[in-house]
DSSP file (Angstrom, degrees, kcal/mol; ACC not computed):
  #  RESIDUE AA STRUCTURE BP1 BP2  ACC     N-H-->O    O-->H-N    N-H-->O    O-->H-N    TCO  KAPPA ALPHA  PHI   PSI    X-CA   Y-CA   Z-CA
    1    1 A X              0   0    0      0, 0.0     2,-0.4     0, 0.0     3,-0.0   0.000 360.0 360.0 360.0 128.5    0.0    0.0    0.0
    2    2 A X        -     0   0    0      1,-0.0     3,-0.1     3,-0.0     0, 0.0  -0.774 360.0 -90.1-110.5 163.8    1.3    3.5   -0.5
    3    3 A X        -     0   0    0     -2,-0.4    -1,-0.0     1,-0.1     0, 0.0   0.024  45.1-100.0 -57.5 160.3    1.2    6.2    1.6
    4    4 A X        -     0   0    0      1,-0.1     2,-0.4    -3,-0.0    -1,-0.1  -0.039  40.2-108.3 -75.2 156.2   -1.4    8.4    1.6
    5    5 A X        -     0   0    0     37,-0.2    37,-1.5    -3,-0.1     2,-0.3  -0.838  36.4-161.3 -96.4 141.6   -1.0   12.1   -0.3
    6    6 A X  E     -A   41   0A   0     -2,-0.4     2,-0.3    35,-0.3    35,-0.2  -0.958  21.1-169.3-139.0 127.9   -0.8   15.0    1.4
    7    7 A X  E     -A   40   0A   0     33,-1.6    33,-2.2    -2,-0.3     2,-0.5  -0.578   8.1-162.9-102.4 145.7   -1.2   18.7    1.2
    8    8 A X  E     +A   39   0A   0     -2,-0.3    52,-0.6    31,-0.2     2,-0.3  -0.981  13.4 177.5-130.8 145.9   -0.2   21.7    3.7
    9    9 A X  E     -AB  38  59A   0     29,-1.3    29,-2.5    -2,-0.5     2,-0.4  -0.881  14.4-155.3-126.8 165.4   -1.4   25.0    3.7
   10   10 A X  E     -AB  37  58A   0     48,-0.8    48,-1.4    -2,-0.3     2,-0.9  -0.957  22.2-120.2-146.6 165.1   -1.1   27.8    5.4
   11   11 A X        +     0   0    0     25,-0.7    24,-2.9    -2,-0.4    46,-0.3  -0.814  29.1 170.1-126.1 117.8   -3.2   31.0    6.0
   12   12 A X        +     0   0    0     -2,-0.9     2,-0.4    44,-0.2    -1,-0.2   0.119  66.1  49.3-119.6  -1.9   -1.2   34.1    4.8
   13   13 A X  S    S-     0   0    0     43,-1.0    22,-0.2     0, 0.0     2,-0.1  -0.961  86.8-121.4-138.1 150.3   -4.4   36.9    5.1
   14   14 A X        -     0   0    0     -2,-0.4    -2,-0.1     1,-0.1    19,-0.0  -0.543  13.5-124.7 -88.7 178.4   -6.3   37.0    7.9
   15   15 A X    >   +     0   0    0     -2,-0.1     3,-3.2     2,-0.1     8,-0.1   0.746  65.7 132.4 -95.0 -14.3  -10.3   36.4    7.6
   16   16 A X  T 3  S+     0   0    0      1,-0.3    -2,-0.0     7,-0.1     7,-0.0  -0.039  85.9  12.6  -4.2 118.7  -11.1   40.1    9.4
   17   17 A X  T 3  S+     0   0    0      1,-0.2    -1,-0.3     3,-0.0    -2,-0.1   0.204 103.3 126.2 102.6 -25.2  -13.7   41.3    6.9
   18   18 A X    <   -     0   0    0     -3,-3.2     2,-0.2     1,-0.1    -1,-0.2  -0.030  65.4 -89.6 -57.7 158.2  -14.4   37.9    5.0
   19   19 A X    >>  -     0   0    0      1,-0.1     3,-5.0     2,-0.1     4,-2.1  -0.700  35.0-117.4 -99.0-178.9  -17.8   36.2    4.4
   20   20 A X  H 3> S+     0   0    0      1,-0.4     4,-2.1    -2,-0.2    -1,-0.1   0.706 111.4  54.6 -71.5 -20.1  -18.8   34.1    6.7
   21   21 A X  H 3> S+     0   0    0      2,-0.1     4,-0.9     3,-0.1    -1,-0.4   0.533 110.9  50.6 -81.2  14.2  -18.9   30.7    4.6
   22   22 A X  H <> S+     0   0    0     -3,-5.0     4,-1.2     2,-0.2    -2,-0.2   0.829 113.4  47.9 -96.4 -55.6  -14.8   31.4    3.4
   23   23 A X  H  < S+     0   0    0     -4,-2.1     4,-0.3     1,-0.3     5,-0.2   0.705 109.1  49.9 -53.1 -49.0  -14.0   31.9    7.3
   24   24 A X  H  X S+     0   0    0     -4,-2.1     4,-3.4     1,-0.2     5,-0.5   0.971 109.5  52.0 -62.5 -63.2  -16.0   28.7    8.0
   25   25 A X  H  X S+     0   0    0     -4,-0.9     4,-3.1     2,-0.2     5,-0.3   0.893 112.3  51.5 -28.9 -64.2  -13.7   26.7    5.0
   26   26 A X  H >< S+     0   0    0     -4,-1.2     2,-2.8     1,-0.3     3,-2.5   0.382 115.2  36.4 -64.5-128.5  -10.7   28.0    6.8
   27   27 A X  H >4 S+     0   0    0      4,-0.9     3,-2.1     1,-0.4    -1,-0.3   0.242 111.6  58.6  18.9 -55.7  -11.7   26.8    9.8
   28   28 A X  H 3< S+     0   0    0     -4,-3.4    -1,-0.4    -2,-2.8    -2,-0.3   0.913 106.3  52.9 -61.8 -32.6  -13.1   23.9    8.3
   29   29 A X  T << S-     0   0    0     -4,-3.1    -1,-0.3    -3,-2.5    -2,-0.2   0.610 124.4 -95.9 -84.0  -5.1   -9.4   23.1    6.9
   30   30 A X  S <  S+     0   0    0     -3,-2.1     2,-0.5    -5,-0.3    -2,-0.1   0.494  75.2 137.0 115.7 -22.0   -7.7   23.4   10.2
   31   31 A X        +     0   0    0      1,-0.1    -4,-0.9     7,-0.1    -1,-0.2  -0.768  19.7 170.2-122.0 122.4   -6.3   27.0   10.6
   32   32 A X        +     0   0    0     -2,-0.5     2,-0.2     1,-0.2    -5,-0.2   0.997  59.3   3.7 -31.3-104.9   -6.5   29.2   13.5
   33   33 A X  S >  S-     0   0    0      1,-0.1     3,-1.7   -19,-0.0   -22,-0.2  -0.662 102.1 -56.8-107.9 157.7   -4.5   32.5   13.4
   34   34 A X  T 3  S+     0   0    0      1,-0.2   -22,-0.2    -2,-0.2     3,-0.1   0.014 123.5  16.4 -51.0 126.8   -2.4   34.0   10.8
   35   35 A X  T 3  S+     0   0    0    -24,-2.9     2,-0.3   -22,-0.2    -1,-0.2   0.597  73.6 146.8  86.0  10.0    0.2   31.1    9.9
   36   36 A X    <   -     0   0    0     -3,-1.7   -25,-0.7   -25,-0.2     2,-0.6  -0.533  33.2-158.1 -74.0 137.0   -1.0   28.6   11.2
   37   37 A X  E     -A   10   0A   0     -2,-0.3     2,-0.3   -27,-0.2   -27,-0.2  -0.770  10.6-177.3-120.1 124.8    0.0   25.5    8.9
   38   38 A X  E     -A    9   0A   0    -29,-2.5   -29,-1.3    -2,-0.6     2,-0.5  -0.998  22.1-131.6-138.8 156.7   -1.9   22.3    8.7
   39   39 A X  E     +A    8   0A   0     -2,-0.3     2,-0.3   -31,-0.2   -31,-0.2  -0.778  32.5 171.8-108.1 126.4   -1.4   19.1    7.0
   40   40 A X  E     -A    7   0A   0    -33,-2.2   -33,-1.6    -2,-0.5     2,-0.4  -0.760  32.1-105.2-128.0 165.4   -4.4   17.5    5.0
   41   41 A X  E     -A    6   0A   0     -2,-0.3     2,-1.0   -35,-0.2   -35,-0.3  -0.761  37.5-113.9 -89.6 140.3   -5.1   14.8    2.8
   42   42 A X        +     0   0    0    -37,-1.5     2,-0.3    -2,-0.4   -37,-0.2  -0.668  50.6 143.2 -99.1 126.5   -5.7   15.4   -0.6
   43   43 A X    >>  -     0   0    0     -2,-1.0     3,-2.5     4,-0.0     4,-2.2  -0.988  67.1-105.2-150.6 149.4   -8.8   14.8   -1.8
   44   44 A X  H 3> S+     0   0    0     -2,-0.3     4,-0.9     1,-0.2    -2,-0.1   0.455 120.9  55.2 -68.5  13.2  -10.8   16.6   -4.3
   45   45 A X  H 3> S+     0   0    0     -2,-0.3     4,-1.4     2,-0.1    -1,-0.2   0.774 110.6  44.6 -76.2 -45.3  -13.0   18.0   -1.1
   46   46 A X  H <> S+     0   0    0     -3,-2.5     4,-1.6     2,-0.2     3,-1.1   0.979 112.5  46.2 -69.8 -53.5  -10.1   19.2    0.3
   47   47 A X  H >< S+     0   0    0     -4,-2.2     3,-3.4     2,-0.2     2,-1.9   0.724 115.2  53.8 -46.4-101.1   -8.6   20.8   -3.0
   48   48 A X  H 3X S+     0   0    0     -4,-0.9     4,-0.8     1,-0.4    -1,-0.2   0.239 105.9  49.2 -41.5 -11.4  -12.2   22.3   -3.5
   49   49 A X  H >X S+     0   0    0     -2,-1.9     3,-1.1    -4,-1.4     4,-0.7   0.916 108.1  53.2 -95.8 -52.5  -12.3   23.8   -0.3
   50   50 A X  H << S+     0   0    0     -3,-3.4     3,-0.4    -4,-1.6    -2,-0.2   0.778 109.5  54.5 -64.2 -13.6   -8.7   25.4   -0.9
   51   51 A X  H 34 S+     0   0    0      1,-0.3     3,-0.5     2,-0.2    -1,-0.2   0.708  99.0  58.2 -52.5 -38.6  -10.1   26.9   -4.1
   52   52 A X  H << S+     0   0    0     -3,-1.1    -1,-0.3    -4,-0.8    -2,-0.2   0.506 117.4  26.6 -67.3 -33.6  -12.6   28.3   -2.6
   53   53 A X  S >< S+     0   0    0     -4,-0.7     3,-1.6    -3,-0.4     4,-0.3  -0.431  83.3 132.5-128.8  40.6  -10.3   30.6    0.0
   54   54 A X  T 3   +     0   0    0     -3,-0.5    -3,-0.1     1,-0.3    -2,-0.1   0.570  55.8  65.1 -77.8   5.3   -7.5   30.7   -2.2
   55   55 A X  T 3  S+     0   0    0      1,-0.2    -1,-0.3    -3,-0.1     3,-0.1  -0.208 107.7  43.1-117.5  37.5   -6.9   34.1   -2.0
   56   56 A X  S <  S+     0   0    0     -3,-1.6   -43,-1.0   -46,-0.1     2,-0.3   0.167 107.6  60.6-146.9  43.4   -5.9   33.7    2.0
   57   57 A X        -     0   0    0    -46,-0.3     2,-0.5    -4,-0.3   -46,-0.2  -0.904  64.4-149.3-139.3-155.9   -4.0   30.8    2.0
   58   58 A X  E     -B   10   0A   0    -48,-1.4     2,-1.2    -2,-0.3   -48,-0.8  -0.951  19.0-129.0-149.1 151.4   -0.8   29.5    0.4
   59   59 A X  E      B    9   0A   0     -2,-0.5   -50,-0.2   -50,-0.2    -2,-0.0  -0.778 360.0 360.0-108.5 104.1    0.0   26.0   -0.5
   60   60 A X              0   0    0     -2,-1.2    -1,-0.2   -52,-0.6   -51,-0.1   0.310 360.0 360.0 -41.3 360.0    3.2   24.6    0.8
């Protein structure tokens, strides 16, 4: 079996000002405060989700 794929992001804008379903994605994805980095699996929910707030986080 091979290991599983995995993606990290990190959240480079803050949500101050955002609407309220992108804050909830970020959230949903794992991240706090500005820089906080988390490691996910990829799967096309998870891609869609970073698509969706891609303009406050950054893909390691």
């Amino acid at each position: 079996m091979s290991e599983k794929k995995t993606v990290t992001v990190k959240l480079v804008r803050s949500v101050i000002g955002t609407r309220h379903d992108h804050r909830d994605t970020v959230r949903g994805l794992g991240l706090r405060r500005l820089n906080s980095v988390a490691v996910l699996e990829d799967t096309p929910a998870v891609r869609g989700m970073i698509n969706k707030v891609s303009y406050l986080i950054q893909v390691i």
